[in-house]
C-alpha positions as CSV (number, residue, x, y, z in Angstrom):
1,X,-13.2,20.3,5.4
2,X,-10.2,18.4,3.3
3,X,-7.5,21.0,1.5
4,X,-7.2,19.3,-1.9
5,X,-3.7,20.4,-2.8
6,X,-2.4,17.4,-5.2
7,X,-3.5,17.1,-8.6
8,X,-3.3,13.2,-10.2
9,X,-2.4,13.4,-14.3
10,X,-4.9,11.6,-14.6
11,X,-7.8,13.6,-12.9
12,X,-9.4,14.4,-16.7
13,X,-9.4,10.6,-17.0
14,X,-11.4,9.8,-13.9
15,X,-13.8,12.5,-14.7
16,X,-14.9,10.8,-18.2
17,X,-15.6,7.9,-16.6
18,X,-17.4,9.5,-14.2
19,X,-15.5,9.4,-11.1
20,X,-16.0,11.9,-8.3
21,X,-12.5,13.4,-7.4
22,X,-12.5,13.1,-3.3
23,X,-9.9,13.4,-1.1
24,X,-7.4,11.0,-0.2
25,X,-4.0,12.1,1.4
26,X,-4.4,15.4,0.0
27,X,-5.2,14.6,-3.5
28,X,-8.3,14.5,-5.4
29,X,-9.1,10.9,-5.8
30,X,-11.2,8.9,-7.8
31,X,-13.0,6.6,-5.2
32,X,-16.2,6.1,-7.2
33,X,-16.9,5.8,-10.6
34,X,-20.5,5.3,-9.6
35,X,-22.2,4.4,-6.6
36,X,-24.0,1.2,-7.6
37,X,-23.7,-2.6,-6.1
38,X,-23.5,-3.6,-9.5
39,X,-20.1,-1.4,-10.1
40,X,-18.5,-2.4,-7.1
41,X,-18.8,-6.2,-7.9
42,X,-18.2,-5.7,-11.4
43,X,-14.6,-4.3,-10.0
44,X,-14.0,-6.5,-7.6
45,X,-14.4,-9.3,-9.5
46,X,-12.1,-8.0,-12.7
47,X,-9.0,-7.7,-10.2
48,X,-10.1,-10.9,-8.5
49,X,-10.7,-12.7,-12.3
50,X,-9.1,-11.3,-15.1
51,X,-6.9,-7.6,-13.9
52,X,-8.0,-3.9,-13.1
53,X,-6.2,-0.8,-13.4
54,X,-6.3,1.9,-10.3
55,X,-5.2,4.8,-9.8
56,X,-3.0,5.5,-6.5
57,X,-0.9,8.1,-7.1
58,X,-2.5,9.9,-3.7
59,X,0.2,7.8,-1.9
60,X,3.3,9.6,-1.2
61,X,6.6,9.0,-2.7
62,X,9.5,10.0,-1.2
63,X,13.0,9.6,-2.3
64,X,16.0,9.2,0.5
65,X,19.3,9.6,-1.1
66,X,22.6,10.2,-0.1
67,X,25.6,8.0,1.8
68,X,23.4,8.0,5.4
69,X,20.0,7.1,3.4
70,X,20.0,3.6,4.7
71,X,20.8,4.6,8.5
72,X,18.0,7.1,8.3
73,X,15.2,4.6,7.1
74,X,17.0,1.9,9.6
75,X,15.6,4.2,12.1
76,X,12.4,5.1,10.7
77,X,10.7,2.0,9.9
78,X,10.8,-1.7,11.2
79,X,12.7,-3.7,8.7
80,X,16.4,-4.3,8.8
81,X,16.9,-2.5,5.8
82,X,20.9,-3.9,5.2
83,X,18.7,-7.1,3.9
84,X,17.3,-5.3,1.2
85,X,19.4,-5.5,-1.9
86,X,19.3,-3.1,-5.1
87,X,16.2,-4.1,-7.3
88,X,14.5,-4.9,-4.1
89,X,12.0,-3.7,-1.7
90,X,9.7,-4.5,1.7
91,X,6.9,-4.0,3.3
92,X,7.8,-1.8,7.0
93,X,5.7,-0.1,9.3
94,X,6.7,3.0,11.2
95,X,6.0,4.0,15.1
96,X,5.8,6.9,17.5
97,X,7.9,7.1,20.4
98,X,5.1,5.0,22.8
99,X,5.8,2.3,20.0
100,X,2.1,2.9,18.5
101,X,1.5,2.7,14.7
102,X,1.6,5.3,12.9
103,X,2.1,4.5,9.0
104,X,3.0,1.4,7.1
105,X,5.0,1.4,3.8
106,X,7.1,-0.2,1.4
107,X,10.7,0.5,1.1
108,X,12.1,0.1,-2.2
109,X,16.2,0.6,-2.8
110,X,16.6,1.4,-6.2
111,X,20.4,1.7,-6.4
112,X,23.5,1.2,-3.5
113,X,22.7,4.9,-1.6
114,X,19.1,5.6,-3.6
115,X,15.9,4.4,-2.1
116,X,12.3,5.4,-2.0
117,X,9.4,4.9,0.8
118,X,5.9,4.8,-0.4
119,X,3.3,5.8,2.5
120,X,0.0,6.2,2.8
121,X,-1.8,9.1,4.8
122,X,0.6,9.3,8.2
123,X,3.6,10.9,9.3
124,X,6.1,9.2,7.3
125,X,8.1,11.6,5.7
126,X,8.0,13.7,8.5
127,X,9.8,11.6,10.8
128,X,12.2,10.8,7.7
129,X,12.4,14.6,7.3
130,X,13.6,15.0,11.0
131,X,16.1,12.1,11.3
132,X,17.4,13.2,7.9
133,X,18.6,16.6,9.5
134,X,22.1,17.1,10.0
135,X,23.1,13.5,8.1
136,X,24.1,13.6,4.5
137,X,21.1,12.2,3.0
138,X,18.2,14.4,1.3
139,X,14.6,13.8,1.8
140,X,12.4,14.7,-1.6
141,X,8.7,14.4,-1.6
142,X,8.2,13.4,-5.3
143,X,4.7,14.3,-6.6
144,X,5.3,14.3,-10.2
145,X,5.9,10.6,-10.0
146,X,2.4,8.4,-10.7
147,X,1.6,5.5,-9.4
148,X,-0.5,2.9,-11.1
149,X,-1.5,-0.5,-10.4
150,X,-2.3,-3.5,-12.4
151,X,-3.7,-5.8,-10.5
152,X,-5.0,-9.3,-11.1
153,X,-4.1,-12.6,-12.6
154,X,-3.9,-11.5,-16.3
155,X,-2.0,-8.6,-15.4
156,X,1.3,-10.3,-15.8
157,X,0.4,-11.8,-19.1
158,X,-0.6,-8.6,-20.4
159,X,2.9,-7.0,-18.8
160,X,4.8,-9.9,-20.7
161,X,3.7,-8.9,-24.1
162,X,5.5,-5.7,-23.8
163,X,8.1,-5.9,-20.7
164,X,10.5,-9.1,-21.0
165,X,11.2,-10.7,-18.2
166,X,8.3,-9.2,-15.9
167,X,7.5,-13.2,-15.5
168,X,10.7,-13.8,-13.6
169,X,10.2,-10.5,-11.3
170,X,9.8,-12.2,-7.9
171,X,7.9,-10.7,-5.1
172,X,8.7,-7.1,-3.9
173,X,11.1,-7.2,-6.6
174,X,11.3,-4.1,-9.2
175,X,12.9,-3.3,-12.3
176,X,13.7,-0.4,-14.6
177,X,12.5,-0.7,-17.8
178,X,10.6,1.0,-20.4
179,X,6.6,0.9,-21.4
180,X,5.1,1.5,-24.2
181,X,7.3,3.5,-24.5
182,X,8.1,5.8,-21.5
183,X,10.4,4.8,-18.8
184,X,9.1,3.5,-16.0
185,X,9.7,1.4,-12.8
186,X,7.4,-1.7,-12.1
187,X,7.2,-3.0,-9.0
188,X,5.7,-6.7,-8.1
189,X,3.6,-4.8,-5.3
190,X,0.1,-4.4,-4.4
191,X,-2.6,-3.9,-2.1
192,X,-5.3,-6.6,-3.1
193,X,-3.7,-10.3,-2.3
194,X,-3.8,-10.8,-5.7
195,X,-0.4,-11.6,-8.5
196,X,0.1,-7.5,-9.6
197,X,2.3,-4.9,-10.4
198,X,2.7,-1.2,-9.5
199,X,3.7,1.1,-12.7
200,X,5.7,4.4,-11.6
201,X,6.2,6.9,-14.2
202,X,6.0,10.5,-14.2
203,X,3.2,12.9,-14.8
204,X,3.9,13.7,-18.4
205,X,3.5,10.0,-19.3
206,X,0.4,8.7,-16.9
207,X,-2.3,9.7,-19.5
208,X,-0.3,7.9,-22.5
209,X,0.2,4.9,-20.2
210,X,-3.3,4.6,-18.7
211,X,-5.0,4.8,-22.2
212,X,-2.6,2.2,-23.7
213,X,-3.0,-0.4,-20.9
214,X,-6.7,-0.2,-20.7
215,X,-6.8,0.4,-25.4
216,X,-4.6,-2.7,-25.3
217,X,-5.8,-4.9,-22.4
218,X,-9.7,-4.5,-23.4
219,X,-9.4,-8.1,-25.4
220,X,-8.1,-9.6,-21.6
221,X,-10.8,-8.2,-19.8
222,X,-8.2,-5.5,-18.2
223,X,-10.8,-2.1,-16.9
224,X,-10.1,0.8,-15.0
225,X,-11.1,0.4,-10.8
226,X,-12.7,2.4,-8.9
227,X,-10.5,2.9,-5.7
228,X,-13.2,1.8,-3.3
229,X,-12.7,-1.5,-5.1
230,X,-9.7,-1.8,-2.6
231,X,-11.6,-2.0,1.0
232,X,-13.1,-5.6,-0.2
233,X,-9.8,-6.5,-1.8
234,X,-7.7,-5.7,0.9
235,X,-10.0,-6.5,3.7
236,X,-10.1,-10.4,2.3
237,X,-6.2,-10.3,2.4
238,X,-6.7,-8.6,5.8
239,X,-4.6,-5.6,4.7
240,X,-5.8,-2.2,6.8
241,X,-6.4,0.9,5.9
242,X,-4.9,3.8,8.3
243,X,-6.5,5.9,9.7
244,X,-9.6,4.6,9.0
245,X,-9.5,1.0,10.3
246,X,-7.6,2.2,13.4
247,X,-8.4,4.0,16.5
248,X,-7.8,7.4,15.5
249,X,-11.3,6.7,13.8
250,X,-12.5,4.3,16.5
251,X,-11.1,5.6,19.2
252,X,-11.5,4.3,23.2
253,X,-13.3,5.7,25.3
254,X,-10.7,6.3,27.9
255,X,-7.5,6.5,26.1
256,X,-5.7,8.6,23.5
257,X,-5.8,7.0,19.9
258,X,-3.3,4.8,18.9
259,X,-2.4,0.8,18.5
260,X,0.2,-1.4,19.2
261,X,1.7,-3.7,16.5
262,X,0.7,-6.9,18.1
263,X,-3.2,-5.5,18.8
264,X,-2.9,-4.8,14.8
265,X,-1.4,-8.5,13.8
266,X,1.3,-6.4,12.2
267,X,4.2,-7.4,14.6
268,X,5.8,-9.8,11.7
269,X,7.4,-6.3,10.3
270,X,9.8,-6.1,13.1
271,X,12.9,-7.9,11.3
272,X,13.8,-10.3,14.0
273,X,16.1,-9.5,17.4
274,X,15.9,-5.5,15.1
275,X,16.7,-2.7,17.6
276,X,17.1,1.0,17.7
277,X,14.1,1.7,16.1
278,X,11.9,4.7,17.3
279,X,9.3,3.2,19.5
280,X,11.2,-0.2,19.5
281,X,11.6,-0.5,23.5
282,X,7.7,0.6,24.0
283,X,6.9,-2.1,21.3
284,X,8.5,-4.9,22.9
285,X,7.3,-3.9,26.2
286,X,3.6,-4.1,24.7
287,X,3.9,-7.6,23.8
288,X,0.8,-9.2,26.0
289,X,-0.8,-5.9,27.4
290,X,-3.4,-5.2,23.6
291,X,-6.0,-4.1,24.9
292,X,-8.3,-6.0,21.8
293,X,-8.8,-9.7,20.4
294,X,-5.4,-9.5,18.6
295,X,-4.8,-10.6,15.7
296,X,-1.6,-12.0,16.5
297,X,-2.7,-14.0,19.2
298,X,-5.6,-15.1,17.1
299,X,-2.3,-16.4,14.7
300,X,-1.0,-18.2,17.7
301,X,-3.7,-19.8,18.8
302,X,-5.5,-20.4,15.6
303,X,-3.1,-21.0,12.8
304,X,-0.7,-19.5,11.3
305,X,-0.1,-16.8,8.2
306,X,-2.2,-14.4,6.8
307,X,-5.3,-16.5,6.4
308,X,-5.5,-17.5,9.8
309,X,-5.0,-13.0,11.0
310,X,-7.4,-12.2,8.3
311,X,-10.5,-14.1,9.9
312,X,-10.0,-12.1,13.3
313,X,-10.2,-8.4,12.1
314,X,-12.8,-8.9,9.2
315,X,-15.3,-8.3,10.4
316,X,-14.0,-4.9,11.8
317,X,-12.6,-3.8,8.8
318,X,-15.9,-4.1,6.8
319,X,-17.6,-2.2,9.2
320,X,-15.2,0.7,9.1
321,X,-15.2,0.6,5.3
322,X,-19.0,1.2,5.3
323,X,-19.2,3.3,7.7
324,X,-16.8,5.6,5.3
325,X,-19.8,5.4,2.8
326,X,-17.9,3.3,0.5
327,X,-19.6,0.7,-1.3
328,X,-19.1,-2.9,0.0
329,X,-20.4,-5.8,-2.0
330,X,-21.3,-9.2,-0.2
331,X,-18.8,-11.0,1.4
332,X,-20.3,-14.2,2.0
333,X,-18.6,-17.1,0.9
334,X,-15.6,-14.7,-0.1
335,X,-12.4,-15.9,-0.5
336,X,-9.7,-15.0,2.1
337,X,-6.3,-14.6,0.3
338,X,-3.1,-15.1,1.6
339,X,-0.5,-12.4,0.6
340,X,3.6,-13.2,0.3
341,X,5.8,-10.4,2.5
342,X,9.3,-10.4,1.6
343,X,12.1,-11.8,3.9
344,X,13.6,-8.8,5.5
């Protein structure tokens, strides 16, 4: 049975619209507002049509900070993090020592020696945690800060109205600015392929900020997700869900969990020629040995970007999302949307 031991601001929120509050990385998370077709479609098409508002502060935010910050998540994670500039951020992965997967994230660097990494449900901080010892850099697991997304095509028109200059904020790019208010940091991130925005803020300000975007967004068609309304989203942009599109759910018969990179399609967040990694000999080495249809060679052989991975995994990926009980609409005829990665 799940320990529930984070608390979301917003839990009070979820409840009046009838969300059940189950777990998701250790906090109670609002994955359902109700269990109908008829929600799960009316979601999926706000984000996809006008923009939807989610909740995901269950992903873990941990600041890095100090003069060996950037050496520590040099060696964490996969990206060449001396590309990434103040204002900017990436999307990384992280690996064991046999060079098998075991988070993705995004690495923002807010200032010269002050960064944050956003993870999901594996061993991230840990392993930032343990390089971290004996360097002067701090690691701080940050759970007052909230995370919320706006996602959609409206979503930026909305943000313009009250944030200048959120038009001009390029991909993976953030800014520190203020809302309605309350500081905050907005991000041009997501996890849906489409145009949207994650708002940071802390606890004390999520209620005041969720009830003004959704009070003032009504009249653009802007609603409050259901965070189910991700495994269609994210599935059409083939984006995956660890653990539970990876072998530690589905694991092989005669081997211990785990995948490479390259059997994910995920190899393209290995800056190029980047060594010194943990795992990085054992991922190179595992180039040509997946033991799956990979994705990657599906890119290879069959086209190229994220369009072209999407169409080999799909499949998969819905199947592992129902078989989580969460509500999938039809995906006939559905759209598969390319998503930009930043450059590092």
């Amino acid at each position: 049975m799940s320990i529930i031991w984070r608390k979301s601001a917003l839990a009070q929120r979820h409840a009046e619209i009838g969300g059940e509050l189950e777990d998701w990385n250790g906090m109670g998370t609002a994955w359902f507002y109700d269990h109908t077709p008829e929600r799960a479609k009316a979601d999926y098409e706000a984000i996809r049509t006008k923009a939807g508002l989610m909740d995901v502060s269950g992903l873990k935010k941990v600041h890095v900070v100090g003069e060996h910050a950037a050496q520590v998540i040099d060696r964490v994670t996969t990206r060449n993090v001396e590309k990434i500039m103040p204002g900017r951020s990436t999307y990384a992965c992280m690996l064991n020592d046999q060079g098998k997967f075991i988070d993705d994230c995004v690495i923002y660097r807010v200032s010269v020696n002050s960064w944050m990494v956003v993870h999901g449900t594996g061993t991230g901080m840990e392993q930032l945690s343990t390089v971290a010892a004996s360097k002067n850099c701090a690691v701080i697991f940050d759970d007052d800060l909230h995370d919320m997304s706006l996602q959609g095509p409206v979503a930026v028109d909305f943000l313009q109205k009250h944030v200048p200059g959120i038009r001009d904020l390029a991909y993976f790019g953030i800014m520190q600015t203020k809302l309605f208010g309350c500081p905050v940091m907005i991000s041009r991130t997501g996890y849906t392929g489409e145009r949207g925005y994650e708002i940071f803020c802390g606890s004390k300000n999520a209620i005041h900020l969720w009830d003004s975007i959704l009070s003032e967004g009504a009249s653009m068609g802007i609603v409050p997700v259901q965070f189910s309304t991700l495994d269609l989203l994210r599935t059409e942009s083939y984006l995956l869900f660890y653990p539970g599109d990876n072998s530690e759910t589905y694991p092989f018969d005669d081997e211990t969990c785990g995948d490479t990179l390259w059997e994910l399609g995920l190899e393209f967040t290995v800056s190029p020629g980047k060594t010194g990694f943990i795992g990085a000999e054992n991922h190179y080495a595992s180039e040509g040995k997946e033991r799956f249809f990979s994705a990657a060679e599906r890119r290879r052989t069959a086209g190229t970007g994220p369009c072209a991975t999407a169409l080999v995994l799909f499949a998969r990926v819905v199947e592992n999302a129902a078989a989580r009980e969460h509500t999938v609409v039809a995906v006939v005829g559905s759209p598969i949307v390319a998503v930009e990665m930043a450059d590092a």
